[in-house]
N, C-alpha and C positions, 0 to 999 in steps of 0.2 A: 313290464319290460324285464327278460331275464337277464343274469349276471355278467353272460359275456357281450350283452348290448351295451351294459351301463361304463364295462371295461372298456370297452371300444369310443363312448364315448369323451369317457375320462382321457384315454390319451390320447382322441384327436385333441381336445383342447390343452393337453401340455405341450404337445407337439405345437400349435398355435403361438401361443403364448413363448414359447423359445425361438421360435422367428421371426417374432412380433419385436423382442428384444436384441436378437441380431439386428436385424433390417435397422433399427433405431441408434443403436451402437455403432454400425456402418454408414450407416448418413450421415451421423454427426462429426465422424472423425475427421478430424484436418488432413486434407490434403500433405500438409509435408509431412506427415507423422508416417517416414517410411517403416519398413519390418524392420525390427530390434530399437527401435526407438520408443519411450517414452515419456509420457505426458503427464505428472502429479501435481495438485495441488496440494498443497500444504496449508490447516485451518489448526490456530491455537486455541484450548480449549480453559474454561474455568479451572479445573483438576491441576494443571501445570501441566497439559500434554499437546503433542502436534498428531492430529488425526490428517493421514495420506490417503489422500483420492487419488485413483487411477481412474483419467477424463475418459480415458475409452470404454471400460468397462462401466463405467457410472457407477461405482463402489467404493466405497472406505476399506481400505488392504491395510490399514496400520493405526494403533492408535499409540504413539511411545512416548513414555515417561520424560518431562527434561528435568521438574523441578526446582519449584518455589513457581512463581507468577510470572507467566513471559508477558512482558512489557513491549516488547519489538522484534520483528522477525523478519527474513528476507532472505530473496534466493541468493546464492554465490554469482556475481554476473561470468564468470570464467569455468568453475569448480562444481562437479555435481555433489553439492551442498546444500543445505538451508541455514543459515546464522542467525541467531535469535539473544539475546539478552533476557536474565531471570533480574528482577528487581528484587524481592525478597533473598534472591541465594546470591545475589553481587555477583553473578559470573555471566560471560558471554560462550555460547554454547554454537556446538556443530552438529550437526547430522546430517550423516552420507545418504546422499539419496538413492545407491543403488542398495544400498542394507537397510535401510529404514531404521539406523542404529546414531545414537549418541555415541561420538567415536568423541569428542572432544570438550572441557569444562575449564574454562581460561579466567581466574579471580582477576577483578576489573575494580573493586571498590562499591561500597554502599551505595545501595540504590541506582542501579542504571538503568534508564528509562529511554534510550536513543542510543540509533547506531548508524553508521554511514559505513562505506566503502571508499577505498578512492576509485578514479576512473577504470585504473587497471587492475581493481580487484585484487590488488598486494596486500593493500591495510584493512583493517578493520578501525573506526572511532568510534571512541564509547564515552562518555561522561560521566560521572558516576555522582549524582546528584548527594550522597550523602556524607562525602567526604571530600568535595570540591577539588576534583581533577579531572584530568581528560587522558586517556589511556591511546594507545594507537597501537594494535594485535599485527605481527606477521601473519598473512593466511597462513603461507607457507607451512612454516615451524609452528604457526596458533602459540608463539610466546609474545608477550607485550614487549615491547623494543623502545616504545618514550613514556615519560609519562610528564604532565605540568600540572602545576594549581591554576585552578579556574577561580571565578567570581562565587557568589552565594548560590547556592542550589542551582548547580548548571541541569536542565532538562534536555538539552538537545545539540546536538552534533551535526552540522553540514558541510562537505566538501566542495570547493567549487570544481567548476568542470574540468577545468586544467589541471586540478589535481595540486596544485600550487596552496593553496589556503585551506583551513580548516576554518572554520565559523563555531563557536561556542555560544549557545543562548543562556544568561544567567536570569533563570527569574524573578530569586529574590533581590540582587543587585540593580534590574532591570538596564543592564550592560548588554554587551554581547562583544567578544571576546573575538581576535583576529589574529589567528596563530601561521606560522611556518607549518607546513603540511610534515615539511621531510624531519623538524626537529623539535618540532611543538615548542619553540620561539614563539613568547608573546610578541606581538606586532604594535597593537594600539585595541585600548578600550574604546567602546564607541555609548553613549548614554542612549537609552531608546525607549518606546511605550512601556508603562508597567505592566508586569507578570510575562515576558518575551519567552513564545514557547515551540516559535517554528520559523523555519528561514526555507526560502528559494531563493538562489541564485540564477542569474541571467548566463545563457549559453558565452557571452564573452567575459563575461567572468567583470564584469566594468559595474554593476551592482548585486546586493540583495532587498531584498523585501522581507522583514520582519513581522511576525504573526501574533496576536495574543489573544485567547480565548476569554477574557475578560473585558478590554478595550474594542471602540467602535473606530479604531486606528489601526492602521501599516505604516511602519516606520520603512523609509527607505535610506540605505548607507550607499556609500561612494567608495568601492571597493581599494581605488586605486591611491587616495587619499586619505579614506581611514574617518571620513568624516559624515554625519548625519545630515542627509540631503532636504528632509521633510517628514513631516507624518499626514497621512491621507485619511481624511473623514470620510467614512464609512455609513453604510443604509442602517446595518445590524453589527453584532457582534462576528467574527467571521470563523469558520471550522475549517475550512482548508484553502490553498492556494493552486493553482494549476496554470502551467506556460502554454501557450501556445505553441506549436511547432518552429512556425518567423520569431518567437520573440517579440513580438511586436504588440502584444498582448496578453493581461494576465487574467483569471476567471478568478474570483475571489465567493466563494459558497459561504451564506449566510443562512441557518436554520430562522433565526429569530426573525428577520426580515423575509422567508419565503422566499429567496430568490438565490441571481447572481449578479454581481457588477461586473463591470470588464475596464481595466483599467491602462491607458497607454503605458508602458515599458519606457519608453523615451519623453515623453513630458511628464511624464506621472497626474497626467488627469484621470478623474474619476469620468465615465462615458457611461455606456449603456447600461441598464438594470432588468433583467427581465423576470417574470415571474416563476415560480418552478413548482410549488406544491405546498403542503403544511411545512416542512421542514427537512429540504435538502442540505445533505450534511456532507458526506462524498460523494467525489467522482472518479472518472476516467475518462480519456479521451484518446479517439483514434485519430492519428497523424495524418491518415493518407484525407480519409475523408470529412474532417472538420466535427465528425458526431462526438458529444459529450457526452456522457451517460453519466445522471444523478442518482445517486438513491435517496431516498425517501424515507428517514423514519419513522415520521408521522403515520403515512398513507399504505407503509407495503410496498412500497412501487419503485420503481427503478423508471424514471423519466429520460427521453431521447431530445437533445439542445443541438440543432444546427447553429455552431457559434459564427459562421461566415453569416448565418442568414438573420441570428436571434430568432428562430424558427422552432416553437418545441411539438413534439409529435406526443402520438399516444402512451400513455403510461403502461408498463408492462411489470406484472405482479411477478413478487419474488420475495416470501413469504414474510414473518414478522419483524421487523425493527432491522432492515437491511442495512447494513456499513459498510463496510471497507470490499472493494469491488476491480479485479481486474481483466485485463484480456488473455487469451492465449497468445503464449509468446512466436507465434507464425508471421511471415513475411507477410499477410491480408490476414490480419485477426478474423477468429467465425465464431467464438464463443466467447461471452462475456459472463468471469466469474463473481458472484457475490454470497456475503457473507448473511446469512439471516439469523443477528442474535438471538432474537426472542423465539423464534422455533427450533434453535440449535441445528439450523441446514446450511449446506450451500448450495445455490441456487443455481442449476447451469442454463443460459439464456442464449437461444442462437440468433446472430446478428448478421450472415451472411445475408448479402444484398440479393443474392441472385434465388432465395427460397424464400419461403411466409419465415421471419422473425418469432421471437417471442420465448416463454419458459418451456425449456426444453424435461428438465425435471429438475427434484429438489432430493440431497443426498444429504441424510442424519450424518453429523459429523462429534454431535455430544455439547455438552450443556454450554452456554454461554459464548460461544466462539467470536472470536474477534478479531487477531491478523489475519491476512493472505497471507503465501507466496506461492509462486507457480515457477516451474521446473520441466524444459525440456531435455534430455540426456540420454 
């Protein structure tokens, strides 16, 4: 074959292969994801950095320094921003998502390991586990505006929906702490399971559910009393909580027992249990259509739960030791993101109904990754 047979066939196949890559890029793209808009995910990495996926291209465009260890991360629900908290550097940190720059570094106190919003995206809470306070950040101005003493090693910070309460979990105290939102006014300590290291609130704001990754309990409070309603015996020890859309039920994910329970919201019975894999750790769940999606650390897999039906479908691969896993923020979610620690990717997984499902591809994002957040703008 002479030279210019073997040229000719070299660039048919790059010519191939580049519209092999559009075509793929354009199928996948969301429907609202008009021209000038987009789509990044945000994966924090071991180093102390936030590596930016652009969903559309299927590429890593940024990999930028925050420093020390980010413990928590999350998109601005208002603000094209990402907020994240360093535990080792005590500070709660910003970056603009149309610069892919750290514009902002706000000292918060020793060790803060949790962060909330409130509804409207004004505040920031932060706890700062190593010096027993609870901080509350202007977005706005990004200075701290209250600050109060918490219990022994506060780990976690939740807002209820109304925006009215802040919820402080103290682990070593095994308290949890019920402050004024707008003054961080202690309200009432509440005693609850040891080592308390996560809360959900109920959409009416009328309880929470208390989480400990130690205990085979949920503590439930009575938000409007300030008093402890019960604690609910559990299958295994439990790794996350998830509401249902009504409210009407909570999904409680247990690695050690393989499964999930689903517990009534209003009586606080423990009800169904179903099975899910080696070790389902998180989830997410789509509102419109009742699907949960587990991941799977054990197995690789990312598992599909009809929780109207307790109905699970095939497992769908999404590389090593997958966590922390979200949607696209679209009015009909079409892509489902997950975090694969152990191969250092994120996994993008298409879930639209109306095409074949399944791993769409897996994008290097660097060593250890472990929050989401995702950013329409």
């Amino acid at each position: 074959m002479n030279r210019p047979s073997k040229f000719r066939i070299v660039f048919l196949f790059a010519i191939l292969f580049i519209a092999t890559i559009f075509v793929i890029a354009r199928e996948h793209r969301p429907s609202f994801l008009r021209p000038g808009l987009r789509l990044y995910a945000y994966v924090s990495t071991a180093d102390g950095a936030v590596s930016v996926v652009d969903l559309v291209k299927l590429a890593t465009v940024a990999h930028v320094p925050v420093g020390g260890d980010i413990s928590a991360m999350r998109e601005h629900p208002m603000r094209a921003e990402i907020w994240g908290v360093s535990s080792s550097g005590g500070f709660a940190w910003v970056l603009n998502s149309r610069t892919s720059q750290i514009v902002a570094r706000v000292p918060v106190g020793a060790l803060p390991y949790s962060m909330d919003f409130s509804p409207d995206g004004g505040r920031l809470y932060v706890p700062a586990s190593g010096n027993n306070t609870l901080v509350a950040i202007d977005c706005g101005t990004r200075q701290v505006v209250a600050r109060s003493a918490t219990g022994t090693q506060p780990v976690a910070a939740r807002v209820s929906p109304d925006g009215k309460l802040a919820l402080v979990l103290n682990k070593k105290d095994a308290t949890v702490g019920i402050y004024d939102a707008a003054s961080l006014e202690l309200r009432r300590t509440v005693g609850v399971i040891p080592e308390p290291e996560d809360a959900l609130i109920l959409d009416d704001n009328s309880a929470a559910f208390i989480l400990s990754r130690t205990q085979k309990r949920l503590s439930v409070i009575d938000l409007r009393t300030g008093l402890l309603l019960t604690n609910l015996e559990l299958a295994g020890i439990p790794s996350q909580m998830i509401l249902k859309p009504d409210g009407g039920e909570l999904y409680v994910l247990s690695p050690e027992s393989h499964g999930l329970q689903a517990i009534n919201t209003w009586t606080h019975e423990v009800g169904d249990y179903v099975v899910l894999g080696s070790a389902p750790t998180r989830g997410a769940l789509l509102a419109d259509t009742g699907e949960l999606y587990v991941s799977d650390t054990a197995s690789g897999n990312i598992t599909p739960l009809d929780v109207n039906f307790r109905r699970v479908s095939r497992p769908i691969p999404a590389g090593q030791s997958p966590g922390a896993l979200r949607f696209d923020p679209g009015d009909k979610a079409r892509l489902l993101l997950v975090v694969s620690q152990g191969s250092g990717d994120l996994s993008v997984i298409r879930i639209a109904s109306d095409r074949a499902g399944g791993l769409l591809t897996m994008i290097p994002v660097g060593e250890q990754p472990r929050e989401l957040a995702v950013k329409l703008f």
